[in-house]
N, C-alpha and C positions, 0 to 999 in steps of 0.2 A: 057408257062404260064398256072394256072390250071386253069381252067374252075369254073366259081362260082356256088354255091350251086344250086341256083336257073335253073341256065341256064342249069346246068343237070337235075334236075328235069323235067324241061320243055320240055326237047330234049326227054327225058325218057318216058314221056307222049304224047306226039306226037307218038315217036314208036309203044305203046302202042295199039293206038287207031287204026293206021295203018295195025295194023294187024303183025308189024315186030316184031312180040314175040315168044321165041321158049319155047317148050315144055323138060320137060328133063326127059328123061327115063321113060314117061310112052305114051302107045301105044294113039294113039290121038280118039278113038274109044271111052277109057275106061276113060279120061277125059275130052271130053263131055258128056258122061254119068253123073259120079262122078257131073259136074257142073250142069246139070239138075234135080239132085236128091240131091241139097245140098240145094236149096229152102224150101225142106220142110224137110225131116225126114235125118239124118247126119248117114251114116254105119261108126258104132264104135262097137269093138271089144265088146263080150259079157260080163257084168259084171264089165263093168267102174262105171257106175251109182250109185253102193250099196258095203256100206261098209264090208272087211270082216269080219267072226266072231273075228279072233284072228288077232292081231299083227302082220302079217306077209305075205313075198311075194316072188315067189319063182322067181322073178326077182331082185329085189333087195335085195344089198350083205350089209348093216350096219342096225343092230339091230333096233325094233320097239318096243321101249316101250311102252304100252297101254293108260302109262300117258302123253306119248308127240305126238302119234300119231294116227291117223286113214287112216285105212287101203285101198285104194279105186284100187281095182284091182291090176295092175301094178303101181299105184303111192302110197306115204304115203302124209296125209296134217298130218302139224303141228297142234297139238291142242293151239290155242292162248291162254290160261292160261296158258301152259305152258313157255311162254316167260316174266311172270313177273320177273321182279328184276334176269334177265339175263344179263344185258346191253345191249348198244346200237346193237352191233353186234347181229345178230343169231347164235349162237353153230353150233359148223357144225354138230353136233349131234343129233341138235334138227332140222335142215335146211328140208325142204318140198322135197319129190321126184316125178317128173315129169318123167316118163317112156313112151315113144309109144309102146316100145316092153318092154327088160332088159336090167339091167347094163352090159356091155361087160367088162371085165376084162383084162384090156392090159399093158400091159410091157412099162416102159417105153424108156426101152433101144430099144425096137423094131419099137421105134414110128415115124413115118413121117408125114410131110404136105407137100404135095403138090399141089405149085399154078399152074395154066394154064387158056389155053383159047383164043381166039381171041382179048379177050379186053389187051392183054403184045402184048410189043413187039416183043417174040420168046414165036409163043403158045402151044410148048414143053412141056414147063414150067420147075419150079423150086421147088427142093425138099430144106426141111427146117427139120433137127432133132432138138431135145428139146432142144440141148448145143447151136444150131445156134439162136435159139429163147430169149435164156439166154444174150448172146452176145446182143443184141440188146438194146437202152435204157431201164431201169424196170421202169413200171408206175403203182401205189397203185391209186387208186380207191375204196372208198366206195360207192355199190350202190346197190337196191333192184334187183331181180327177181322174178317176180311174172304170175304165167301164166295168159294167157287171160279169162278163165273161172272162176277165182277167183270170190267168192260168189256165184256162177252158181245157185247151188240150192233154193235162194232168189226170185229168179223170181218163183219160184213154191210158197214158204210156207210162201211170204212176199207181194206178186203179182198175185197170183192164175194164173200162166203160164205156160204154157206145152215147157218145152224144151229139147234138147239131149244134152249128154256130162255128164263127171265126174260129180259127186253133189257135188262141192266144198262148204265147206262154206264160212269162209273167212281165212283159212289157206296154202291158197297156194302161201305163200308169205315168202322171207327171204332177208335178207340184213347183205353182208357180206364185209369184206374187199379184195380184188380183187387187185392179184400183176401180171402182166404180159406184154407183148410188144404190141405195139401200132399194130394194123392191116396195119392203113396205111405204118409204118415203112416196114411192111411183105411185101406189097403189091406192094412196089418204088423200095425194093430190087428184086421182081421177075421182072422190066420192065413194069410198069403200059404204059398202050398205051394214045393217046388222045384220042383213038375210044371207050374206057369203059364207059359202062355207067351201069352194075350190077354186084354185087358180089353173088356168091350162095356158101359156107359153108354148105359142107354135112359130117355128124355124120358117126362112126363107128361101133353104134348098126345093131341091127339084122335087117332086111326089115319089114316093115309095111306091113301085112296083112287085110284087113275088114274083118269084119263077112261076107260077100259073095263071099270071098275068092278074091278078087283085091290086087294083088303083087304092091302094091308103090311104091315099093323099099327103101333106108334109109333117115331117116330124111334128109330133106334140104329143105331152103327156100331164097331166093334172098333177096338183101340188095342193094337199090340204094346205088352208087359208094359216093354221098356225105354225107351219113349217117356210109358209109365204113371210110371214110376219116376222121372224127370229130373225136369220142369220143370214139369208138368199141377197146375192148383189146381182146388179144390172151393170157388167163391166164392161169398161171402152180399154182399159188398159191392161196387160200384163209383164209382165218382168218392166216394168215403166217405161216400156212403148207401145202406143197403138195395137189393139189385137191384127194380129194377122190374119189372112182372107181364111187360111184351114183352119184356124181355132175361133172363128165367129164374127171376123170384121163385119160390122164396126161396133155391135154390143151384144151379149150373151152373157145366157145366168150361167149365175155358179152357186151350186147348192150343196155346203160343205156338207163333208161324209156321207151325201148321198151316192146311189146309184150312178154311172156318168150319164145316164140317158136322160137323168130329172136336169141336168144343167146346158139346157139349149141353148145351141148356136145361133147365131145372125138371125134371133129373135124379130119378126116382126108385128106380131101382137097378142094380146094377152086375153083370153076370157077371165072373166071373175061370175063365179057362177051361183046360182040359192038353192045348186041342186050338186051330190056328187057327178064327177064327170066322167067317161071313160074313154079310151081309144084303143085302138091295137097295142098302143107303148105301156099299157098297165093292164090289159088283159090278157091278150094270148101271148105278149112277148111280157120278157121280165118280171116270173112270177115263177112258182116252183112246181112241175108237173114231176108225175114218175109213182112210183108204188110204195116210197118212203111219205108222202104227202099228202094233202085231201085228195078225194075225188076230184072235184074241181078242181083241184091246185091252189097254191097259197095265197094270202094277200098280196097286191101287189108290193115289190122288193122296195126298201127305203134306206137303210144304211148300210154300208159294206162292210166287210168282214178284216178279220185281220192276217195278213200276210208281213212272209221277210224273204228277201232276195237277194242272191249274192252277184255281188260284181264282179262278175267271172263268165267269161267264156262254156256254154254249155260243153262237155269234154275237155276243158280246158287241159294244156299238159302245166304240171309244174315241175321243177328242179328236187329231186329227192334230197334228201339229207341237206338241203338248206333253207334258212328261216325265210318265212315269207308273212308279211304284212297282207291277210284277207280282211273284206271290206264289202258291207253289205247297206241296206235301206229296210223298214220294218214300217209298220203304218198300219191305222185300224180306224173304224168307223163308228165304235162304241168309243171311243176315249183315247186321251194319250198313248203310246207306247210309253211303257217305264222300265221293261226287263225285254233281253234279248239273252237267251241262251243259246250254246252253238255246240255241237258234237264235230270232233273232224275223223272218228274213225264209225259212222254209220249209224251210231245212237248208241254206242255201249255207255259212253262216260260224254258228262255237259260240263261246261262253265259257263260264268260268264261273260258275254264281249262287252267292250268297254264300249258306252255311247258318247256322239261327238254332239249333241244335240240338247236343248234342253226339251223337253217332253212337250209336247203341245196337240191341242185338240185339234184335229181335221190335217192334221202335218205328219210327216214320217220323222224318224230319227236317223242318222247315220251311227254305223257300230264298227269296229273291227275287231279282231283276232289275230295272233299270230301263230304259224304253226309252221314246223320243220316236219314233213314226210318221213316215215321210219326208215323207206325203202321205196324202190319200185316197184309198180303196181297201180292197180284200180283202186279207189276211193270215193266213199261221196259224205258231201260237206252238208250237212243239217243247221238250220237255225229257226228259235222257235221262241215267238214274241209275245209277250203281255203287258196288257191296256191298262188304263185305269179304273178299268171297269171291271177286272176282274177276270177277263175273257184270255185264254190263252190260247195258239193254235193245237188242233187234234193233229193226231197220228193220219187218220181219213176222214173228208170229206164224204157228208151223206149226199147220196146220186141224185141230179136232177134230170130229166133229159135235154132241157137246155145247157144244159154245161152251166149254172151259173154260179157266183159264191164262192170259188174254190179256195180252202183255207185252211187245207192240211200242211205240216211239215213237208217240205218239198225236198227229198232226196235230189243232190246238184252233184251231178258226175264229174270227177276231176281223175287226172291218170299223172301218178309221180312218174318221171324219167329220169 
């Protein structure tokens, strides 16, 4: 009989605490280090923080148009105007790329997954090709991906904060439609044990190096066994063709409303573990350090927060004294968006925008507003979203010094003319 959500949690926490956690592939020297120096200043590769001049990356392999994107080292954010009157989908065209290292380029006919580990039955384990993965029941899912540092640089130009990491603004975010096979299905077929209690999903990119030269090794981060078992796909497809080579050709999880870092790319195998797991991607990254926090810093990060964003031009100029159709996107990670309120003179007076969406869990909604400029001048356009959960966005975001979470009301500069 399976063990209820909770009751792994629980056991999984007790482990925890116990000290029965193991480390994976990296030397236990060089994370405690790593952990004592992610309190304060985060070693990230040189050149995340500032956009390029031009277009482009020589990690990533699908085109950067100027108009849909910015360039941030090894990643591109979507520029959010650019996703008006797109529909609900993101283009896979226009979709945000999230890089540690580059896109690796892989075959799919050469592809495997394979599961193991202590937490199956026979911890050998079991190889899975893309045909074995197709066989399986197919499950569509529409749901965002959006990394943790989304908005990052908010806390600088909106909070006067000092923090590390990519300067996201708020385009590192996409929501597509997601066809692939249930993990848990992957997971029953390789021999799931009663003794599991984490899954770790490690990528087929190149190794993570710091700027102080610390070998990582490849993406990978643990997945309690009951967040494995809910809602998490092993997808081949999105917007219903073939993943593309920057979003994980040829299968990658997708782990609604989590973190984007729990939904690994060009997956190529799976531990399943009878002990918690850890790595750099849930200890020293992706967790909450800073003086608002514990000492240590927080559990590692699991659902995103809720943000709304206007499809506008940062500075955008508008036409004064005439009406104008504004139009934004709202999304959260406790629960549906159900309410979007919007201020267009800085927060003195709200209403509210009308949604084009019907509310869905792990999905954004579209909204608009209409609004005629009194005059010329400086403005800025506020919108401020609530879930089903209850959760509305704050005025500020509490500091972390990773930048992460950001999901205050975001003052959005516009100048009538």
């Amino acid at each position: 009989m399976r063990m209820s959500e909770n009751a792994y949690d629980r056991r999984r926490l007790r482990q925890w605490l116990a000290g029965e956690a193991r480390a994976d592939g990296v030397p236990r020297r060089d994370m405690l280090r790593l952990l004592a120096a992610a309190g304060g200043a985060l070693a990230v590769p040189a050149g995340l923080g500032t956009p390029a001049a031009a277009a482009t990356s020589p990690g990533i392999v699908k085109p950067l148009p100027e108009d849909w994107f910015t360039v941030r080292g090894t990643n591109a954010e979507t520029r959010f105007a650019s996703l008006a009157d797109t529909g609900h989908h993101t283009p896979v065209d226009r979709f945000f790329v999230r890089n540690h290292t580059s896109t690796p380029v892989i075959d799919a006919d050469d592809w495997t997954l394979t599961v193991h580990g202590d937490g199956l039955v026979h911890a050998d384990g079991v190889r899975f090709g893309l045909d074995d993965l197709k066989r399986l029941p197919p499950v569509t899912r529409t749901a965002f991906v959006e990394c943790a540092g989304n908005g990052r640089s908010l806390f600088t130009t909106q909070q006067g904060q000092t923090v590390t990491g990519t300067a996201w603004t708020l385009g590192a975010i996409g929501t597509a439609r997601w066809r692939g096979a249930r993990l848990a299905d992957v997971l029953r077929r390789a021999g799931l044990s009663r003794s599991a209690v984490d899954v770790m999903p490690r990528g087929l990119d190149p190794d993570y190096v710091t700027a102080d030269g610390t070998n990582l090794g490849r993406v990978r981060r643990p997945l309690p066994l009951s967040k494995a078992l809910d809602d998490v796909l092993l997808a081949y497809e999105m917007n219903g063709e073939p993943l593309p080579y920057d979003h994980g050709h040829p299968v990658r999880l997708v782990v609604p409303s989590w973190i984007g870092i729990a939904s690994i790319k060009w997956v190529g195998d799976i531990e399943v573990s009878a002990q918690p797991l850890y790595s750099p991607w849930n200890t020293d990254f992706y967790r909450l350090f800073g003086d608002a926090h514990p000492a240590g810093g927080s559990a590692p990060l699991t659902r995103q927060t809720v943000k709304s964003a206007w499809e506008l031009p940062w500075g955008a100029d508008l036409a004064a004294d005439r009406a104008h159709r504004l139009t934004g996107r709202s999304w959260s990670g406790a629960g549906a968006v159900v309410r979007v309120d919007v201020s267009t003179d800085g927060g003195t007076r709200w209403h509210r925008a009308r949604l084009h969406d019907t509310p869905r869990r792990h999905d954004w909604v579209r909204w608009s507003t209409d609004w005629r400029p009194p005059a010329p001048g400086a403005h800025h356009l506020l919108a401020r979203a609530t879930d089903s959960a209850g959760r509305t966005q704050p005025e500020v975001t509490v500091p972390n010094t990773q930048g992460y979470l950001f999901d205050a009301v975001v003052r959005h500069p516009v100048r009538a003319v």
